[in-house]
C-alpha positions, 0 to 999 in steps of 0.5 A: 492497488492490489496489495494496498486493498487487501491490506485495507490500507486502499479502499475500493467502492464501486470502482473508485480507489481511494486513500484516507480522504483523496480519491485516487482514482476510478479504476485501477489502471487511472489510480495507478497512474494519478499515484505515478505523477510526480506531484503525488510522489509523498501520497505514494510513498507513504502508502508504500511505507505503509505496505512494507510495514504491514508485509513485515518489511522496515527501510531500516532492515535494508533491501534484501531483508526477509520480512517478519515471520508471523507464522508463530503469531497466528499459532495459539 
């Protein structure tokens, strides 16, 4: 939950998580556990896709790729 919020990827208000237009759930530990449940495995993988790419990470690299350096992007 932590790292979709601050990627902007989870949305916070209040204390509800929310996903797009699905609400996962009031507090962090009852979004968590709405994600865990086996009928909400593809809404969890996508957002899980969604934080490897923004964190620079691809299924593509493999599991002991590095992810992206964006150290040179930031310089200008």
């Amino acid at each position: 939950m932590n790292v979709g919020g601050e990627l902007g990827i989870i949305e916070k208000s209040g204390s509800w998580y929310s996903y797009g237009d699905t609400q996962l759930g009031q507090g962090k530990e009852s979004a968590g556990q709405f994600l865990k449940e086996k009928k909400n495995s593809a809404l969890r993988g996508e957002i899980e896709r969604k934080i490897r790419d923004k964190l620079g990470f691809s299924e593509k690299r493999g599991k002991n790729s590095k992810p992206k350096n964006h150290s040179q992007e930031r310089k200008s």
